[in-house]
C-alpha positions as CSV (number, residue, x, y, z in Angstrom):
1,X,104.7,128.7,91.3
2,X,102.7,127.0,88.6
3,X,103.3,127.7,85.0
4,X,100.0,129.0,83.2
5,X,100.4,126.0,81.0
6,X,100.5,123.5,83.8
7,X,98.0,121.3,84.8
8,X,97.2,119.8,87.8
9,X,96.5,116.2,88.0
10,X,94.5,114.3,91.0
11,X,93.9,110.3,90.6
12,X,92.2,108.2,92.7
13,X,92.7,104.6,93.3
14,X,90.4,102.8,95.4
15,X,92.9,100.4,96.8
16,X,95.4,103.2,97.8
17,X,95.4,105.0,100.6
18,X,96.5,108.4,98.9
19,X,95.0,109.7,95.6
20,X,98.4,110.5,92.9
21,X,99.0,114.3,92.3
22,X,101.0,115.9,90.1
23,X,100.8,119.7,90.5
24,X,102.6,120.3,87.9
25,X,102.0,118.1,84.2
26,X,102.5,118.9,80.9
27,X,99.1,118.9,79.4
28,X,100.9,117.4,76.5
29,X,102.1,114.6,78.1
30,X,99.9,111.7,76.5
31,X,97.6,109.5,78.1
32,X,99.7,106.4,78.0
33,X,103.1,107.8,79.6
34,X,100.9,109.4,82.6
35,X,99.4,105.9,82.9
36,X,103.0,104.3,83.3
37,X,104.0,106.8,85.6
38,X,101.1,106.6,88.1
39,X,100.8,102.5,87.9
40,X,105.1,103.2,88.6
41,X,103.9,105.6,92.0
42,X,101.2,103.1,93.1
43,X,103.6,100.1,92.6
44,X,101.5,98.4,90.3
45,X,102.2,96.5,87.3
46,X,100.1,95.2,84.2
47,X,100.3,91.6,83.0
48,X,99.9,88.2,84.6
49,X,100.1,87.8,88.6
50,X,101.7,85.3,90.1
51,X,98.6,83.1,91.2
52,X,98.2,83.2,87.2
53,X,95.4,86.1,86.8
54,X,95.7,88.8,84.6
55,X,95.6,92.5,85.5
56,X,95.4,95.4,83.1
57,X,94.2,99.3,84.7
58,X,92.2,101.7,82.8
59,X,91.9,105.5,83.8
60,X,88.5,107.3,83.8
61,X,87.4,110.8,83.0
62,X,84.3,111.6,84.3
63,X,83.1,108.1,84.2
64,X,84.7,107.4,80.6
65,X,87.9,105.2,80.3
66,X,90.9,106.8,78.3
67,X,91.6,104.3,76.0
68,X,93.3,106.6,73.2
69,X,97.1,106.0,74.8
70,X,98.3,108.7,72.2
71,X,95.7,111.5,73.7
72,X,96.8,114.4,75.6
73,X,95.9,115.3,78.9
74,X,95.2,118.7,77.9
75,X,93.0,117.0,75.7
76,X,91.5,115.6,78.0
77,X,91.6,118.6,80.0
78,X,89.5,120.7,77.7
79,X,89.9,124.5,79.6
80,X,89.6,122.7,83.5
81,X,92.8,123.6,85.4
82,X,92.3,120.1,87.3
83,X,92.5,117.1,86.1
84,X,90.7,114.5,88.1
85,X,91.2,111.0,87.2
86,X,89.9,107.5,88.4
87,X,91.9,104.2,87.9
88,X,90.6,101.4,87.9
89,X,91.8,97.7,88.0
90,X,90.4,94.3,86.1
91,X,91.3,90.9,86.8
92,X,90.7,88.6,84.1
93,X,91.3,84.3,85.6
94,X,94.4,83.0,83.6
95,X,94.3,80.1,81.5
């Protein structure tokens, strides 16, 4: 049973083979802690690769990245039930 404050969250990573879903956030759980928690479920991390590159992931909202870490997803949210996100990843050559 899903609380009437809940908020469902769907996001989609190209290079996995299953989008993340949480059925159940807390639409004020901020940007930033759902970012470390789905980079956590796709065994991802941020910072430099062993070959030297650099990776960093940004989440999109309807084609916008999130880059506000302190915003909330019910901010983001707005009055949709559903939150659908993207992630995406950027390599950047080391040094």
């Amino acid at each position: 049973m899903h609380d009437k404050h809940s908020l469902r969250v769907v996001v989609h990573f190209p290079a996995a083979e299953e989008p993340f879903k949480d059925d159940d956030a807390d639409p004020s759980e901020t940007v930033g802690h759902l970012k470390a928690r789905i980079l956590t479920a796709f065994g991802l991390v941020e910072g430099t690769l062993p070959d030297g590159n650099i990776a960093s992931y940004t989440l999109y909202h309807d084609r916008k990245p999130l880059e506000n870490a302190m915003q909330t997803l019910g901010e983001v949210a707005g009055h949709q039930k559903v939150l659908q996100l993207k992630l995406a990843q950027q390599i950047t050559q080391g040094q």
